[in-house]
LUMTIMI-12571 format. One record per residue (C-alpha): residue in three letters; y negated, z, x. Coordinates in pm, whole numbers, plus 32768, in hexadecimal, padded with zeros to 4 digits. Layout:
<atoms>
alaYZX/...
</atoms>
This chain:
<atoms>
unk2FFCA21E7292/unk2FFAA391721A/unk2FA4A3A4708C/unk2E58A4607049/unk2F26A55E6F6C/unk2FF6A5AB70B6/unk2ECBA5DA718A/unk2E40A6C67053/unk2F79A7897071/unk2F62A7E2720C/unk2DD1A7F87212/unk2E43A91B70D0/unk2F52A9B571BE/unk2E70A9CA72F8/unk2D70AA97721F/unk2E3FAB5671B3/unk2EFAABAE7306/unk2DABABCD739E/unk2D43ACC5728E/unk2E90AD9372B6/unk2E3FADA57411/unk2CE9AE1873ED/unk2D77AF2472BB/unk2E4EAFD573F6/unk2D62AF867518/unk2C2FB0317455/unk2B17AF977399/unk29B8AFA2736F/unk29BBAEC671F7/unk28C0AF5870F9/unk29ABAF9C6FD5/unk2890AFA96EFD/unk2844AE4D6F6A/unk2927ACFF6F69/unk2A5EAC6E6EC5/unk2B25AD746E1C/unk2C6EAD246EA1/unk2C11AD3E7004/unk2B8EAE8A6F9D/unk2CCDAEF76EFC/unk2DC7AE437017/unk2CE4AEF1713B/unk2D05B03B7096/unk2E50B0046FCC/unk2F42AF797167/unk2EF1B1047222/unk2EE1B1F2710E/unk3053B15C70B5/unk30A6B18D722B/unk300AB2F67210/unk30E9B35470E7/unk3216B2CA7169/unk31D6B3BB72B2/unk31B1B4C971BC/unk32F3B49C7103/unk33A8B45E7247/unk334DB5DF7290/unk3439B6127126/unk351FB52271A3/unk351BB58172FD/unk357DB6DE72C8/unk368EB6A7718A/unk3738B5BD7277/unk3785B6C27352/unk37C4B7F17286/unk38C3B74971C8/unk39A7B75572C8/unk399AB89B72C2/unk3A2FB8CA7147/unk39DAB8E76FE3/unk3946BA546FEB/unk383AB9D67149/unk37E0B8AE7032/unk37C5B9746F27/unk36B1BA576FEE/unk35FFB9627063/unk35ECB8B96EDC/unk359ABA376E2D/unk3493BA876F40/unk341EB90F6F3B/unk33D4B9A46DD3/unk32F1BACD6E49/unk321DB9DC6F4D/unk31CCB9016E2A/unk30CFBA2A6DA4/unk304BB9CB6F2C/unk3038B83D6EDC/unk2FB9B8836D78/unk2EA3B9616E2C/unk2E45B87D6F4E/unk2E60B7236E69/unk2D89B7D36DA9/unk2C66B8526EB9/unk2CC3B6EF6F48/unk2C72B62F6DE0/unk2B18B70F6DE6/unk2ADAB67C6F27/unk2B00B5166EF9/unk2A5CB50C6DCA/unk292FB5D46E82/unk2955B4F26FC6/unk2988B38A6F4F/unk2867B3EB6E70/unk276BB4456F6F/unk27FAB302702A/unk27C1B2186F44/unk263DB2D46F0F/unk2606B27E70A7/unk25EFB3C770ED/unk26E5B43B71FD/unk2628B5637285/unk2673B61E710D/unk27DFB56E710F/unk282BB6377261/unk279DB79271C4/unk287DB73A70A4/unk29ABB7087190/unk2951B86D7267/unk2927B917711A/unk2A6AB8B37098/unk2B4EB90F7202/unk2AACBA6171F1/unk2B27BA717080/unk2C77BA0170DC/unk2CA0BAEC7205/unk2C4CBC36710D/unk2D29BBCE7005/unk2E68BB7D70EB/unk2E03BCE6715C/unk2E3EBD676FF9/unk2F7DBCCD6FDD/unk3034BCEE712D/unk2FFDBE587174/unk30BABEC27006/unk31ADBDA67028/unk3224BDEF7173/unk328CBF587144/unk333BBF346FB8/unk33B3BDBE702D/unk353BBE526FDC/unk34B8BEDF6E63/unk344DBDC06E16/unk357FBCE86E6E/unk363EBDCA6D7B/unk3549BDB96C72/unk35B2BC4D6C8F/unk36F1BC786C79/unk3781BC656DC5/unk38D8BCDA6E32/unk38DCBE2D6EDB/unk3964BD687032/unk3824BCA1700A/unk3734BDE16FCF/unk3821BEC270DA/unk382ABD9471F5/unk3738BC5171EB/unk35CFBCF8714A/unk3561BCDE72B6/unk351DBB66723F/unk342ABBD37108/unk33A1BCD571F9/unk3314BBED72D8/unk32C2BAE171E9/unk3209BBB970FF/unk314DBC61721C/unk310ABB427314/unk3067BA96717F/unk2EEABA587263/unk2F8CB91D730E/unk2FC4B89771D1/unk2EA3B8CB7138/unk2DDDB86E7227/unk2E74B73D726A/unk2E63B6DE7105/unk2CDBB72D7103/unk2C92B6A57243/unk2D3EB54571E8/unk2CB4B53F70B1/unk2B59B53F716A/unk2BA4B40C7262/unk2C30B365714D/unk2B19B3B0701A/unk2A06B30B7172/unk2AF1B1C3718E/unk2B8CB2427298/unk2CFDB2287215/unk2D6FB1B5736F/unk2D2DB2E17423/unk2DEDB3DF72F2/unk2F13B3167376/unk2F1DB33A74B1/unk2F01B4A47498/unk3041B49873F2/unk30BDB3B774D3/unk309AB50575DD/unk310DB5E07524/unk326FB52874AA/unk32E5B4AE75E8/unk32B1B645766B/unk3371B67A7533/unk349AB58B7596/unk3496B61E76D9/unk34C0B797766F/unk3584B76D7577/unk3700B760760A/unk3685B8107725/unk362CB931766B/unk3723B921753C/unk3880B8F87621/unk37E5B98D775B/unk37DCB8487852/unk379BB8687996/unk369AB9BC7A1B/unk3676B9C87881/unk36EABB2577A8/unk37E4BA9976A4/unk3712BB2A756E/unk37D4BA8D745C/unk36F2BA367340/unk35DCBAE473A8/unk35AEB9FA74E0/unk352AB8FC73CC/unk342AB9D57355/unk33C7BA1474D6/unk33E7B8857539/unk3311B84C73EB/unk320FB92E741D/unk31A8B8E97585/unk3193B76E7541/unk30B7B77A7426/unk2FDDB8B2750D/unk2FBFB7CA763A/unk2F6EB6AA7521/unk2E4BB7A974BE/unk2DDAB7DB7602/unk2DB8B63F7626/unk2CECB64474F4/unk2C14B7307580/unk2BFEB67476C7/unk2B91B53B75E9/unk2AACB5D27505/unk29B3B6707619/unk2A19B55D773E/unk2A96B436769F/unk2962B373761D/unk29B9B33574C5/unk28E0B30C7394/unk2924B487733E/unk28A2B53D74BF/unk2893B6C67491/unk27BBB77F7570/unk2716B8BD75AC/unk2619B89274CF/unk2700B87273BC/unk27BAB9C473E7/unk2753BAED730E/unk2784BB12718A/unk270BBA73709D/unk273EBB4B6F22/unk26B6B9FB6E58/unk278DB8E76EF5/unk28BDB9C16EEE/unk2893BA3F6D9B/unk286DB8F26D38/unk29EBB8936DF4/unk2A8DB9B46D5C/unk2A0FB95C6BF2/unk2AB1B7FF6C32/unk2BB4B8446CBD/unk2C35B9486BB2/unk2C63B8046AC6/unk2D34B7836BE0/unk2E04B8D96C46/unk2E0AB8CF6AE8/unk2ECBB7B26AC2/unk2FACB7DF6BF5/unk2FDFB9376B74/unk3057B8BE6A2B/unk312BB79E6AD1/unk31A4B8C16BD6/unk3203B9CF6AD7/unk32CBB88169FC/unk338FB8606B56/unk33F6B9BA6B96/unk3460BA116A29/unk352BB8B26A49/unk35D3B9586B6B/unk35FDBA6A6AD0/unk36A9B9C969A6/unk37A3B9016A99/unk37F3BA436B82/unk38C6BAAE6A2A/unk39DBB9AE6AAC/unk39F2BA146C0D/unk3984B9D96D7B/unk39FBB8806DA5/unk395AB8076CA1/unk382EB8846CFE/unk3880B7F96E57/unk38A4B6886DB2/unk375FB6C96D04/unk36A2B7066E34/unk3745B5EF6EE2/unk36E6B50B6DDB/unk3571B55E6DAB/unk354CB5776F35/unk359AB3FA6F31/unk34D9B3EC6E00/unk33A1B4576E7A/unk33D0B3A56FA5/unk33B0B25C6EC3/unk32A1B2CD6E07/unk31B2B3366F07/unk3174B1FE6F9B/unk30FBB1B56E34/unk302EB2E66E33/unk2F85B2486F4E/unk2F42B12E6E81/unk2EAAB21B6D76/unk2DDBB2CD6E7B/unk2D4AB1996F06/unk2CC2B13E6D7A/unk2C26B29E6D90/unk2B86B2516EA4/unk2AC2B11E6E0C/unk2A8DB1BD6CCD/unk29D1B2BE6D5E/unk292DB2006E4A/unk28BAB0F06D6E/unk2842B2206C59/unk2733B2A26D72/unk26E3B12A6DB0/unk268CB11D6C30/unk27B2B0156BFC/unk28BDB0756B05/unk292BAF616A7C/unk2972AEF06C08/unk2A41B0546BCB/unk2AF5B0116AA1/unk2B3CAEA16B06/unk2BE1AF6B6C72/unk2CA8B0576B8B/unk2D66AF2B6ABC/unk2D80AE546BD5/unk2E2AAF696C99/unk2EF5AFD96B62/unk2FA9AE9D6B3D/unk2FEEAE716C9C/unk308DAFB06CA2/unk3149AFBA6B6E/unk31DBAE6D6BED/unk3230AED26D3F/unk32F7B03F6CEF/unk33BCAF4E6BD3/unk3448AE786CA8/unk3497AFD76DA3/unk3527B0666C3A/unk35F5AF876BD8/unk3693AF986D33/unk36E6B0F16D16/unk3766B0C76BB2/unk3864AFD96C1C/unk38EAB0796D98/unk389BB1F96D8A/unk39B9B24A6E09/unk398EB1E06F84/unk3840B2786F7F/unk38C8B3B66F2C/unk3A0CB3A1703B/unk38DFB3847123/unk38C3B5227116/unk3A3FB5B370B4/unk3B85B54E7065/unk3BD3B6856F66/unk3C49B5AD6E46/unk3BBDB6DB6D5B/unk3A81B6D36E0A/unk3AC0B5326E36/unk3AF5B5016CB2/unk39A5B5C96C30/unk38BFB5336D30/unk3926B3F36CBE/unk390EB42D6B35/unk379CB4D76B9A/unk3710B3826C7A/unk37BCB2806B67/unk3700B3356A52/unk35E2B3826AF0/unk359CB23C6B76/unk357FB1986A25/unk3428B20B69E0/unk339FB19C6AFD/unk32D3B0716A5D/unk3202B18869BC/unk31E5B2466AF1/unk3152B1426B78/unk3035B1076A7C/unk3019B25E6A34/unk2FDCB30E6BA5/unk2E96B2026BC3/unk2DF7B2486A6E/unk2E0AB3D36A9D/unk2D81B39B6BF1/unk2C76B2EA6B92/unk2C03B4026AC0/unk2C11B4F56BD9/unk2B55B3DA6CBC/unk2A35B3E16BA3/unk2A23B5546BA0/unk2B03B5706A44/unk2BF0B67C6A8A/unk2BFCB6F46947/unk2C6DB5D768A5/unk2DC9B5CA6966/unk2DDFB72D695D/unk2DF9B72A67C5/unk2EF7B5D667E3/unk2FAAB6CF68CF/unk2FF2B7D56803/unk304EB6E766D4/unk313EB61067AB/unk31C0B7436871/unk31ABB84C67C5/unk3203B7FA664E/unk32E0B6C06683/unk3396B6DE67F1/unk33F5B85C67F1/unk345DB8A26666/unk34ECB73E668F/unk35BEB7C367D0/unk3612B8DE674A/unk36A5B85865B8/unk3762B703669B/unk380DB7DC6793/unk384CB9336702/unk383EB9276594/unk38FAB7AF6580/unk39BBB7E66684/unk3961B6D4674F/unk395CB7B3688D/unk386DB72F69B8/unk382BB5D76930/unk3770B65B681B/unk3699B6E1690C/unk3692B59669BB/unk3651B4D86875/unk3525B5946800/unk3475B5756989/unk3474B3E568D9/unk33EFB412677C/unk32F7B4F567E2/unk323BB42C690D/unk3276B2E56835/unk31B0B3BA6718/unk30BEB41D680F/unk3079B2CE68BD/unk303AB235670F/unk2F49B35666E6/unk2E6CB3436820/unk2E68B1DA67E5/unk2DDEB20D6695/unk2CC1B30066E4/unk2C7CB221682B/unk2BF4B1056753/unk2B02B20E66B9/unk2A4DB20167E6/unk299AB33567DC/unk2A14B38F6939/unk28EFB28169AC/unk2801B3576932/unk286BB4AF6A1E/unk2774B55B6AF4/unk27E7B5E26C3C/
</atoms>
């Protein structure tokens, strides 16, 4: 005879398999509506799988231009450092948008949730426009103002180039996700990158060591292989949003502009560029900082946070699907159903990208052998991911709570722990450890910790306030 507790047990694990297959199958569940956990689970299983396609593109494209040596790494890590103006930008528009969405969602009203969505494409499309055109042609100026070597300025800018002005594939895609996602459709934002990585895979060699038909372009095949994935991955969003049935279905009726709705994105999503901004500008003067001891160990940097991001993501997803609810469950007129998603989802997370942290703490080193072999290059990478990884239990916490501002409409909230935690603590902090103390690179790599662990106490403190319940949007 089975025990009851046993048979308690399987019935738990055949929800819960059934749910996971319903999270990457699609779903239909009310997230206003029903147990919170299914809620969290059914939104929580593909926007992990989404991020993890996104940092495979990072991944993806490292893996391959290491073998080409330190100075190919070390463009790809000081241009990586120009595009994240581009992320800071489309996070931002794409923060704006599920705030705007989820909110219109959760009211029942999906006819205004699809103006929202046209509203904020046609935003995205003018300001890649703005930013392309200009970073295209001085793409090589601003390597050096980075601090590039003049073999990486003379013979690889063709990678910036393309990056910088090819930007409208990553912002839309950003936007575009961010609207499937904000309507519950988290399944779909994942397959998209599902299209667009495995294109990515495919170019990649081909166009980097010249395979087969393919032109051996060097480093700036990755910026080609990159950039048509995530277009084609565009041009399946497109597909879905006017053909593919989905909660959020464009159609003629909703093209033209609308002044009011996208007045209303840009003045949210300044609080978010904001913030990205201020966490972009902390990364680039961090660069900056550890280009003073040379190429490789700016190569072992960007090795490093390439594996680094491509942990945290997955949690981002995590944070993204607590947005969702809390936004959702605002317009439904149920915040404390929000706040009860946000510390739910917290713990989970802060849990999860532990047990991933502690990992990395103890083995960094084969993570790192992964990319190069260059024991210079080898020996900082190493020293960055051990270090790094030790604040990841307030990563964790900290990525849901500032989310869940931005979900409620708060973007000015995060954008004033921002510049605290950036801004006065990470940079001078970077700056003193590494050049005035002479603890070289780690210094920079020890104040990346203080400063989100600060951030992550702070946000947690003004969280409890609760005034972000109370934001109109």
């Amino acid at each position: 005879m089975i025990p009851k507790s046993e048979n308690k047990i399987q019935h738990r694990i055949k929800l819960f398999l059934s749910d996971a297959v319903e999270a990457v199958t699609g779903t239909e569940q009310d997230f206003t509506e029903g147990k919170l956990s299914r809620a969290i689970l059914l939104l929580s299983i593909p926007a992990v799988l989404e991020m993890i396609m996104e940092s495979i593109f990072v991944i993806v494209d490292i893996f391959f231009v290491s073998k080409l040596g330190a100075d190919a790494v070390a463009t790809v890590g000081l241009t990586e450092s120009l595009i994240t103006i581009v992320y800071a930008i489309s996070l931002g528009l794409a923060t704006a948008t599920t705030s705007m969405v989820s909110r219109r969602i959760g009211e029942k009203n999906p006819d205004k949730a699809s103006r929202t969505a046209f509203q904020a494409i046609l935003t995205g499309i003018v300001v890649s426009l703005i930013i392309g055109i200009p970073g295209a042609i001085y793409a090589g100026n601003l390597l050096d103002l980075m601090g590039a070597s003049s073999a990486i300025t003379s013979q690889m800018s063709g990678y910036a180039t393309i990056m910088l002005g090819g930007n409208i594939v990553i912002m839309l895609l950003f936007i575009i996700n961010a609207i499937f996602r904000s309507a519950g459709d988290a399944v779909v934002a994942m397959r998209v990158l599902w299209v667009g990585n495995i294109i990515n895979i495919i170019l990649d060699p081909c166009l980097i060591f010249g395979l087969g038909p393919f032109p051996e372009l060097g480093v700036a095949g990755a910026a080609v292989a990159t950039t048509t994935g995530r277009g084609i991955a565009v041009l399946y969003q497109f597909y879905l949003l006017f053909f593919g049935r989905k909660r959020i279905q464009l159609s003629i009726q909703h093209f033209g502009i609308d002044f009011k709705i996208i007045a209303r994105l840009i003045r949210l999503s300044m609080g978010s560029i904001g913030q990205n901004l201020i966490g972009t500008s902390s990364w680039i003067a961090l660069v900056r900082i550890i280009s003073v001891f040379g190429s490789e160990i700016v190569a072992g940097y960007t090795i490093a946070i390439r594996i680094i991001n491509f942990v945290l993501l997955p949690s981002w997803g995590i944070s993204n699907a607590a947005s969702t609810l809390v936004g959702q469950n605002l317009g439904a007129k149920k915040p404390e159903r929000a706040e009860r998603a946000v510390m739910i989802t917290g713990w989970v997370n802060m849990i999860l990208l532990g047990i991933v942290g502690l990992v990395l703490v103890i083995i960094p080193a084969p993570f790192i052998r992964l990319f190069i072999q260059d024991p210079s290059v080898l020996d900082a990478g190493i020293k960055c991911l051990r270090i790094v990884s030790i604040g990841f239990i307030a990563y964790g916490f900290g990525m849901v709570l500032v989310n869940s501002f931005n979900g409620a409409g708060d973007t000015t909230t995060p954008l004033k722990i921002n510049i605290f935690a950036y801004w006065i603590i990470e940079i001078p902090f970077a700056w003193l450890l590494a050049i005035k103390s002479g603890f070289n690179e780690e210094g920079v790599f020890w104040a990346i910790v203080i400063a989100e662990s600060i951030m992550t106490i702070v946000a947690y403190m003004v969280f409890r306030r609760g005034k972000w319940k109370l934001k109109e949007v």
